[in-house]
MMTF fields as JSON, N, C-alpha, C and O atoms, coordinates in Angstrom:
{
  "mmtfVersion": "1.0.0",
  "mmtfProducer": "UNKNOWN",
  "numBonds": 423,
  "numAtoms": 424,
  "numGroups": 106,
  "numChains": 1,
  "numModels": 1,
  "chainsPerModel": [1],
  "groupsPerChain": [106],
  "chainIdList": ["A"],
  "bondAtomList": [4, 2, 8, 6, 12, 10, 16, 14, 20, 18, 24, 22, 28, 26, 32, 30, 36, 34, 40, 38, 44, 42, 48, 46, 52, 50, 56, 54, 60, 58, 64, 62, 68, 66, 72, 70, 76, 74, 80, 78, 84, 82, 88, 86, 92, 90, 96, 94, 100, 98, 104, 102, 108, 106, 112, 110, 116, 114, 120, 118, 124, 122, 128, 126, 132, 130, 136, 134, 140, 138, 144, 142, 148, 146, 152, 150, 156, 154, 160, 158, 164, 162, 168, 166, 172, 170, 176, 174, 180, 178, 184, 182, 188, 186, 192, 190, 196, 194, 200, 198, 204, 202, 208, 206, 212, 210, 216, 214, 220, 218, 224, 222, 228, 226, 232, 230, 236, 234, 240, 238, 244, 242, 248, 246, 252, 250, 256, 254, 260, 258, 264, 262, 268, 266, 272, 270, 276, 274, 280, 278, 284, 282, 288, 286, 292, 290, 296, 294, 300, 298, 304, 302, 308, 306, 312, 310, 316, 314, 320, 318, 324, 322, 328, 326, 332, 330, 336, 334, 340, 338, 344, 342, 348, 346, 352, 350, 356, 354, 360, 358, 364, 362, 368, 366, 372, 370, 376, 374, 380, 378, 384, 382, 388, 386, 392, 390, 396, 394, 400, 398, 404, 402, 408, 406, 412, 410, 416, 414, 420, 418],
  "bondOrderList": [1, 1, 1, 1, 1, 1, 1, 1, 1, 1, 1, 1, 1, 1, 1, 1, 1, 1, 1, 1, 1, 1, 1, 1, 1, 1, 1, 1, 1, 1, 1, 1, 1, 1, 1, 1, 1, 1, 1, 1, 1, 1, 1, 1, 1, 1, 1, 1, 1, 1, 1, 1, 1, 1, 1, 1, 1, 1, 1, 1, 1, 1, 1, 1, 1, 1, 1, 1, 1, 1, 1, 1, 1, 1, 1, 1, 1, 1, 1, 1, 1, 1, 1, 1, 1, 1, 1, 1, 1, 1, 1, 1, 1, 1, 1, 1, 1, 1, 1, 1, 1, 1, 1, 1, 1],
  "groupList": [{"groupName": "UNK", "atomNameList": ["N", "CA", "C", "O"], "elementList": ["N", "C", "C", "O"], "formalChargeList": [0, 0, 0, 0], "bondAtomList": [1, 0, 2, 1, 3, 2], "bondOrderList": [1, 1, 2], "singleLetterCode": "X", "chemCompType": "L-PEPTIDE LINKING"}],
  "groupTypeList": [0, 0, 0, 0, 0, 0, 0, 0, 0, 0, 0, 0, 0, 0, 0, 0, 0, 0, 0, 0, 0, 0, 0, 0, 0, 0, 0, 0, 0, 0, 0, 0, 0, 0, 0, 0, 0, 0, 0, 0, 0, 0, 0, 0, 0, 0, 0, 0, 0, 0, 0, 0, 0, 0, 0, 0, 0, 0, 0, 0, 0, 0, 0, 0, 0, 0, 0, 0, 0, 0, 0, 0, 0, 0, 0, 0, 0, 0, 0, 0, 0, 0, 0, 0, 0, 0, 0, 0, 0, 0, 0, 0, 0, 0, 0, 0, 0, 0, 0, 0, 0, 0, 0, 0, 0, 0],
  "groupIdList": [1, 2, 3, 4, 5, 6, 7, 8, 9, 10, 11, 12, 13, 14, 15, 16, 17, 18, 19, 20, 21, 22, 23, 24, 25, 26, 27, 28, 29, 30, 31, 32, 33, 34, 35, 36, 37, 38, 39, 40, 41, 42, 43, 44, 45, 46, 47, 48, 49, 50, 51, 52, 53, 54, 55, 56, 57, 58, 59, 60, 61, 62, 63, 64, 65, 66, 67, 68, 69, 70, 71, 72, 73, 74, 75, 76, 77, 78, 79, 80, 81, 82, 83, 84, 85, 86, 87, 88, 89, 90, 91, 92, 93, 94, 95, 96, 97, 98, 99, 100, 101, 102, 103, 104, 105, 106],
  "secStructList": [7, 2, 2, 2, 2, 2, 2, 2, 2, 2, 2, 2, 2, 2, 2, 2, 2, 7, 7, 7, 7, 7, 7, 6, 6, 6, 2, 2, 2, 2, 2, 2, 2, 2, 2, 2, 2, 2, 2, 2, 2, 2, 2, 2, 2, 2, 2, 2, 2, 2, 1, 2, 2, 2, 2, 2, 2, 2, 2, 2, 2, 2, 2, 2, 2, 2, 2, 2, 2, 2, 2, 2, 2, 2, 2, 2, 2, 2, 2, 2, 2, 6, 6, 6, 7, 6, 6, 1, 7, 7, 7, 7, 1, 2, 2, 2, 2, 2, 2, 2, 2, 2, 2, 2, 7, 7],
  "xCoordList": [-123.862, -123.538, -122.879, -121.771, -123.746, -122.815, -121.111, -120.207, -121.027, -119.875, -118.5, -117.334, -119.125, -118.246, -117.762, -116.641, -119.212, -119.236, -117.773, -116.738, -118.289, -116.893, -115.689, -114.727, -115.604, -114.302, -113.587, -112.448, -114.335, -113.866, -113.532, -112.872, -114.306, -114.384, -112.978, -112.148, -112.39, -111.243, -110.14, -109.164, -110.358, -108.996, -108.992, -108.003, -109.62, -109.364, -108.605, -107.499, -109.329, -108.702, -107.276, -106.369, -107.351, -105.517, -104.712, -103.498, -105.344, -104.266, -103.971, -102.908, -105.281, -104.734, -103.847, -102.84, -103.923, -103.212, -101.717, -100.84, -101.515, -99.773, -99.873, -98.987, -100.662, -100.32, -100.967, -101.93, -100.349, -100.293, -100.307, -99.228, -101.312, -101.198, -101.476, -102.571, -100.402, -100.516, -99.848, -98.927, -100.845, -100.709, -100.145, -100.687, -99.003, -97.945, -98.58, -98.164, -99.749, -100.5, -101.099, -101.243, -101.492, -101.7, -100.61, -100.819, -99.532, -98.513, -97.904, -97.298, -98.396, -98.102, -98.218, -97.423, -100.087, -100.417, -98.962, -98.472, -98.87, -98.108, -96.667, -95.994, -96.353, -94.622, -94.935, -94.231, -95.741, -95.835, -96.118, -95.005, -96.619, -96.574, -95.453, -95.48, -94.281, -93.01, -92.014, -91.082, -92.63, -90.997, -91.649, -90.668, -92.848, -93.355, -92.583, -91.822, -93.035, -92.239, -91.057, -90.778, -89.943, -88.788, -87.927, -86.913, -88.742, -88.878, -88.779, -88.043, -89.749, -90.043, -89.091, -88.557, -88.954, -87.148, -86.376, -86.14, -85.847, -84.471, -84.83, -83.986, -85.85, -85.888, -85.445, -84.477, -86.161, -86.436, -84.566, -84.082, -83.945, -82.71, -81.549, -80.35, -81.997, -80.898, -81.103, -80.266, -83.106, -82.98, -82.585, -82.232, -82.611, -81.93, -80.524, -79.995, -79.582, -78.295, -77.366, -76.447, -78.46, -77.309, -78.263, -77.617, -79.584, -79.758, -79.674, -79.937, -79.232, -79.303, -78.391, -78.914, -77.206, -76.837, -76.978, -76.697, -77.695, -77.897, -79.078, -78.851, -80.17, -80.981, -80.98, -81.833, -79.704, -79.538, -78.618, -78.526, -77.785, -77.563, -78.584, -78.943, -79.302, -80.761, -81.089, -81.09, -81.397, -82.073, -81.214, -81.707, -80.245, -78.954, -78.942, -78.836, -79.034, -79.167, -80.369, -80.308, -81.769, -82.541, -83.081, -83.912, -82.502, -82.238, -81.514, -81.918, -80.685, -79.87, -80.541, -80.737, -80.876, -82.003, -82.85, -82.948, -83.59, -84.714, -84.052, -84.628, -83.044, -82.433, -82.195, -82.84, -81.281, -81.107, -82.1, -81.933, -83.18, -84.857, -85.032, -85.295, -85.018, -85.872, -85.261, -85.891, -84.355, -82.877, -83.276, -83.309, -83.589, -83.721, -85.12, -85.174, -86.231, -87.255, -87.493, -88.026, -86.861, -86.674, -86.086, -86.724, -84.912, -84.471, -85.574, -85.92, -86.041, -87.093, -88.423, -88.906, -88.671, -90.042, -89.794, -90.669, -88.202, -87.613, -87.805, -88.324, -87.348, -87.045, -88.625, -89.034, -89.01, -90.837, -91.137, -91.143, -91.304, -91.858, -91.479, -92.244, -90.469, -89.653, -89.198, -88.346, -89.795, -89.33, -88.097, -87.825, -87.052, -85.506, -85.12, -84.508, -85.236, -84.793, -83.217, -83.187, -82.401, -80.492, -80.823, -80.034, -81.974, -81.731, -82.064, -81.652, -82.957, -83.74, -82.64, -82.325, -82.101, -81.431, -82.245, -82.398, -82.511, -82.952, -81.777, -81.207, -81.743, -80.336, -81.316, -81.986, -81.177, -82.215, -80.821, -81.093, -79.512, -78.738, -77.527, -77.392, -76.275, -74.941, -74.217, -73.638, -74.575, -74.163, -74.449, -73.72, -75.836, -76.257, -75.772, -75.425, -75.563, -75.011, -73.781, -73.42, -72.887, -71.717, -71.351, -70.202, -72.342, -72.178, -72.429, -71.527, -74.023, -74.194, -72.967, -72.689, -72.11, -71.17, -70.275, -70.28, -69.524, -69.027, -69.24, -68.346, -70.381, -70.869, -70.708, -70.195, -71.468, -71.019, -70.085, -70.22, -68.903, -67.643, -67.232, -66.572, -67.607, -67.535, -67.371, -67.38],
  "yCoordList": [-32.271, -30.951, -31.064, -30.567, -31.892, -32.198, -32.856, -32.433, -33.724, -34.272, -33.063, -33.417, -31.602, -31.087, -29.943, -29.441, -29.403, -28.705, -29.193, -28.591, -30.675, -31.537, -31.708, -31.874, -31.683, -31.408, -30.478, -30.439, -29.556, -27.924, -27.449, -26.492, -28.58, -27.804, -28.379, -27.492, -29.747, -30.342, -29.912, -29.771, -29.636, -28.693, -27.326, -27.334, -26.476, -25.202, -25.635, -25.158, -26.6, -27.256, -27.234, -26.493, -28.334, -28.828, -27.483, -27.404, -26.565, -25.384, -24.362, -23.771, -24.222, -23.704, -24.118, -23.457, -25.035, -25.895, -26.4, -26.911, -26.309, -26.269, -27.776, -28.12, -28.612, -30.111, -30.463, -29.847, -31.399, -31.546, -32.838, -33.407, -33.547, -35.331, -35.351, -34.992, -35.858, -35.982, -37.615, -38.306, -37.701, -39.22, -39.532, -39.245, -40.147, -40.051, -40.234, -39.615, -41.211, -41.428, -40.106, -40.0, -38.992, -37.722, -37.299, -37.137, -37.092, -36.762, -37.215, -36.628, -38.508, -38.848, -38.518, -38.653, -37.822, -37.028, -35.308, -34.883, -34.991, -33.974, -34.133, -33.369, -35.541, -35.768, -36.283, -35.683, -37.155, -37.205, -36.059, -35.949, -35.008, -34.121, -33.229, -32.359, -32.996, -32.658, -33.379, -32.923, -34.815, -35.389, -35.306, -35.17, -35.286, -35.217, -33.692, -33.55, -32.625, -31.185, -31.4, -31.266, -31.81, -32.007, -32.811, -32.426, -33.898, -34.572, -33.985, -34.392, -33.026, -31.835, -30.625, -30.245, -30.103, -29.413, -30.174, -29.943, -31.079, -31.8, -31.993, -31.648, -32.443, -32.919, -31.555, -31.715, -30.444, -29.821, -29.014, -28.745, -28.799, -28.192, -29.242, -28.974, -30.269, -31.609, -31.331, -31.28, -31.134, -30.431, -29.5, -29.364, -28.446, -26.994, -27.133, -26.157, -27.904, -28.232, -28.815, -28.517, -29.836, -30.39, -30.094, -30.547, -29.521, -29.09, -27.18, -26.493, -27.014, -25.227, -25.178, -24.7, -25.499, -25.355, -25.346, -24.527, -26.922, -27.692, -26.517, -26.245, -25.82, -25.428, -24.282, -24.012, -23.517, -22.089, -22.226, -21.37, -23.564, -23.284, -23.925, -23.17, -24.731, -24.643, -23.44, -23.103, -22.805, -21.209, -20.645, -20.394, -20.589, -19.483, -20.307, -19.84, -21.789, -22.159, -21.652, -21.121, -21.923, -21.521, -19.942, -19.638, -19.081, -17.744, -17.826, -17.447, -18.161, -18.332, -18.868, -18.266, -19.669, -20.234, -19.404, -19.041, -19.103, -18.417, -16.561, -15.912, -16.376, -15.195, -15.787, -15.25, -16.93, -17.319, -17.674, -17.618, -18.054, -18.574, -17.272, -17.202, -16.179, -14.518, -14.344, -14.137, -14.429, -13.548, -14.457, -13.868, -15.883, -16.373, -16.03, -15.62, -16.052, -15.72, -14.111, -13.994, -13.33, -12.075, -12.127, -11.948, -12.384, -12.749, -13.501, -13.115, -14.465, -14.973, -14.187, -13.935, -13.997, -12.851, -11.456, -10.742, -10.989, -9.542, -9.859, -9.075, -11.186, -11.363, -12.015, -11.789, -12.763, -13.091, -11.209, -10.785, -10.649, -8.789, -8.361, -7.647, -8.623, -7.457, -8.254, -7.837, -9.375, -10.117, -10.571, -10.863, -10.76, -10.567, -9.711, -10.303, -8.566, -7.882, -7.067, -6.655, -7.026, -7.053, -5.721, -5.318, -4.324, -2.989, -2.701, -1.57, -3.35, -3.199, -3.325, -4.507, -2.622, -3.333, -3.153, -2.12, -4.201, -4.36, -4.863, -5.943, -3.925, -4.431, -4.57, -3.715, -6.736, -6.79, -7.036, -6.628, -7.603, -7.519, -7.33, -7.013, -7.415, -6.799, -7.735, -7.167, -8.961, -9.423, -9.211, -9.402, -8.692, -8.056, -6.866, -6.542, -5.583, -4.435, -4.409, -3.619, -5.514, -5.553, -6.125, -6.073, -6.543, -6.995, -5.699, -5.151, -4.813, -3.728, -2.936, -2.483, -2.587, -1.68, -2.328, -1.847, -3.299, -4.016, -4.223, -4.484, -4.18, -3.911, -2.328, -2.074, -1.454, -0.012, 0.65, 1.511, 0.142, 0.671, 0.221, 0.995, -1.026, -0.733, 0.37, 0.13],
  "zCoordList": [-10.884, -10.367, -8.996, -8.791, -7.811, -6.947, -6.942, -6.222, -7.718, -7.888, -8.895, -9.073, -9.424, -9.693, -8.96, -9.047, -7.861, -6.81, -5.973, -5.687, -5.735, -4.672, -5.119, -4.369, -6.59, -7.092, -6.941, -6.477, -7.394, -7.274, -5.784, -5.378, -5.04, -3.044, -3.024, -2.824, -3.188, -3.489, -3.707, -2.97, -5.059, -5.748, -4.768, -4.035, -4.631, -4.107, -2.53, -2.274, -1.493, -0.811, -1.022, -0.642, -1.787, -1.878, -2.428, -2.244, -3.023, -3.385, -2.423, -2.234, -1.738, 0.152, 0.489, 0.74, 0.571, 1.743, 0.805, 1.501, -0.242, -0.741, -1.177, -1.959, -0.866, -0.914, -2.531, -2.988, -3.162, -4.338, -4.553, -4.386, -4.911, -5.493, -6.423, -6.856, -7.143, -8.836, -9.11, -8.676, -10.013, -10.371, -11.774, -12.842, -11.602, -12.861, -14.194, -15.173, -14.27, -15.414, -15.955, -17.173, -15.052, -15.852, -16.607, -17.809, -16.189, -17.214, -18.778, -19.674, -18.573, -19.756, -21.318, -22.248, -21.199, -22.359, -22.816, -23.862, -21.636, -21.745, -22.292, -22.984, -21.694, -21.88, -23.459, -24.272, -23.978, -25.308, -25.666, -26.179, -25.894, -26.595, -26.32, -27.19, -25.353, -24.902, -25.966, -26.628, -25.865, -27.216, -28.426, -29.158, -29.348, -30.6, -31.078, -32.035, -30.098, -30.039, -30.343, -31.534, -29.371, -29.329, -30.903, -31.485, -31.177, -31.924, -33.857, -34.756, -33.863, -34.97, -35.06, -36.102, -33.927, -33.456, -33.979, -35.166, -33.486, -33.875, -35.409, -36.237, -35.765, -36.991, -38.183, -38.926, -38.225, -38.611, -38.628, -39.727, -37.644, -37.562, -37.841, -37.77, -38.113, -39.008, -40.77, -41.672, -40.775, -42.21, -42.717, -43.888, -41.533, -42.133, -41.876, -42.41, -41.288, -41.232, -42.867, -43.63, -42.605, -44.069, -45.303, -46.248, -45.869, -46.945, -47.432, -48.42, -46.268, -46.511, -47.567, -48.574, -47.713, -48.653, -50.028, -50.903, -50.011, -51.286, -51.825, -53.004, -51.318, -50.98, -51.886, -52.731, -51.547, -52.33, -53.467, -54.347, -53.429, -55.234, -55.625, -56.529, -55.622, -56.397, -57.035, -58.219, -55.879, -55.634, -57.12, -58.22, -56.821, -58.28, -59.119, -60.253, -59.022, -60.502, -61.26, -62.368, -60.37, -61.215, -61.444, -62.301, -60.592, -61.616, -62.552, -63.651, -62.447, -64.027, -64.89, -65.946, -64.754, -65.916, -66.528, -67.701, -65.326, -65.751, -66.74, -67.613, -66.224, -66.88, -68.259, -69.159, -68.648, -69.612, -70.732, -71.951, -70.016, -70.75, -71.044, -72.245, -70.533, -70.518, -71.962, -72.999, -71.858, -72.915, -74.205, -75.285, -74.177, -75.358, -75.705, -76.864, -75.132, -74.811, -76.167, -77.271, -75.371, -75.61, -77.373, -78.41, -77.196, -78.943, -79.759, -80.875, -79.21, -80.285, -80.858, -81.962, -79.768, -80.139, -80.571, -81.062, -80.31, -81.457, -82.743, -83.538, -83.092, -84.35, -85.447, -86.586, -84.44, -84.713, -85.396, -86.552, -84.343, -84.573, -85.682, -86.332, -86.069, -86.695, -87.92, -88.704, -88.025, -89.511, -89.685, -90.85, -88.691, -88.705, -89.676, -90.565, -89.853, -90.798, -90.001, -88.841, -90.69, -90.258, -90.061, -89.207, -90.572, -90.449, -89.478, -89.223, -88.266, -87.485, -86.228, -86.091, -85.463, -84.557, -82.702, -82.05, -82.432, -81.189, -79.725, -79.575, -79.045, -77.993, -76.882, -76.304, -76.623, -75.771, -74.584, -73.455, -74.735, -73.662, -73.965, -75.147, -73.189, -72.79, -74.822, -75.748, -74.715, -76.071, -77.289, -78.263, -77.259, -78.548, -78.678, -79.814, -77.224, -77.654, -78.165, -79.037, -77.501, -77.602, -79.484, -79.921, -80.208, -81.567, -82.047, -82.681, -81.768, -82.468, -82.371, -83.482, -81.451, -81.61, -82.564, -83.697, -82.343, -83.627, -84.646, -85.451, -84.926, -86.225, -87.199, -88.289, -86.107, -86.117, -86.722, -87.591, -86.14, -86.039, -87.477, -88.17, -87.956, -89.694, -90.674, -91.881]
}
């Protein structure tokens, strides 16, 4: 308790009084954690530099996919339901309507 009393009488001391001794070995914890920071920055804006791109046609390829999976998706299980029967007409997208009218117009 004495020895943190004298610390504290110390520090408040030296902050009166403007004078400041700092011993370079304290800094060191800080400056490593200054470049690990720095370090995760740079890193991080080199990754978002050269994969942003690559990044978002990923992204649109695999909506497309997944639209394309839906649509086949969708046709298979109309035709599962409904027995494929030719009287039944189901317009699950822009290509099937576009046959029913062609057909129609017969």
């Amino acid at each position: 308790l004495k020895m943190f009393l004298r610390r504290l009488r110390d520090g408040i001391a030296q902050l009166a009084s403007g004078l400041r001794v700092t011993n370079p070995r304290q800094c060191i914890p800080l400056l490593l954690l200054l470049i690990v920071v720095l370090y995760l920055f740079m890193g991080s804006a080199c990754f978002w530099f050269f994969e942003h791109d690559h990044h978002e046609q990923n992204v649109r390829k695999w909506y497309m996919n997944l639209a394309v999976n839906r649509r086949h998706f969708a046709r298979s299980i109309s035709s599962r339901i409904f027995n494929d029967t030719r009287n039944l007409l189901i317009i699950i997208d822009r290509e099937q309507s576009e046959r029913v009218q062609v057909r129609s117009s017969f």
